[in-house]
C-alpha positions, 0 to 999 in steps of 0.5 A: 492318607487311609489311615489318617481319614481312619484315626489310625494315624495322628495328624498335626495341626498344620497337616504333616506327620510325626513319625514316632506318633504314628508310628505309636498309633499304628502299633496300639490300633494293630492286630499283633495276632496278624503278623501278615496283613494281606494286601487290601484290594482298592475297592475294600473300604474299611468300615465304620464301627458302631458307636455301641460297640465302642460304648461296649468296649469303654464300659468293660474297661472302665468296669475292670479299672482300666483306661478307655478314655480317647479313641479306642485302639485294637489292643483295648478291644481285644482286651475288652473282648478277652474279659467278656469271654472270661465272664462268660465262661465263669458264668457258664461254670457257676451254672454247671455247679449249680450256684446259679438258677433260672430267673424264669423259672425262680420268678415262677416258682415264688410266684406259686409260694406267694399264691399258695400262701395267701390261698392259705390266708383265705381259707384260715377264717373258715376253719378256725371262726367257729373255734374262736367264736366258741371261745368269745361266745359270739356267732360263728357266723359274724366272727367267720365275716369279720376274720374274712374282712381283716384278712383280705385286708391285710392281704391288700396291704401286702401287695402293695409292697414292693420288692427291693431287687439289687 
């Protein structure tokens, strides 16, 4: 009766069991690692599982190709379970060889290029206005305010470009 409230084994319509479909059912939703299931107390009531893990464990399968559709038995939890540990650990590897960086860390040092950058932008019209004003033979001091005001300008349009991130 446990196990039929539990969704272990299949009911039919009409209440009875089918022998073959639960015993099936209860294959698929056993641990095969525990060959000795020890004896539940009466009082141990098995508990719910949460609707996000069993959302976690369709979505691994789905990703790797695999069926997840219906309830989802022990055997597609373990092999859910088994891939996300072999995920983690080639991520840790890509790591520890240096093929990937800190978001963080990346995140700030762009930051820093970017700032740099456009510093470097903001001072260009003061050191080369009197150059170019001398070859235009026009005042140092308009040629230095109009580089200023194209510059920033432009600087402006380039902050509202955004970054496509895939």
């Amino acid at each position: 009766m446990r196990a039929i409230k539990a969704g272990r084994v299949p009911a039919e319509p009409d209440g009875t069991i089918d022998q073959a479909k639960a015993d099936a059912a209860w294959e698929r939703s056993t641990d095969p690692g525990r060959s000795k299931a020890r004896p539940k107390a009466p009082s141990e009531k098995l508990r719910p599982i949460a609707e996000a893990a069993v959302g976690s464990v369709r979505e691994t399968l789905k990703e790797q190709g695999l069926p997840a559709g219906g309830s989802v038995t022990f055997v597609q939890a373990r092999t859910a379970h088994e891939i996300a540990k072999a995920h983690l650990a080639r991520l840790r590897l890509q790591r520890m060889k240096g093929e990937l960086i800190d978001r963080a860390r990346t995140t700030a040092m762009v930051f820093r290029l970017a700032r740099e950058e456009r510093d470097t932008w903001i001072n260009w019209p003061a050191r080369v206005a009197a150059l170019m004003a001398s070859e235009l033979g026009v005042e140092a001091h308009a040629m230095q305010k109009a580089l200023e005001t194209h510059v920033r300008a432009h600087l402006a349009e380039l902050t509202e470009v955004k970054p496509e991130f895939r």
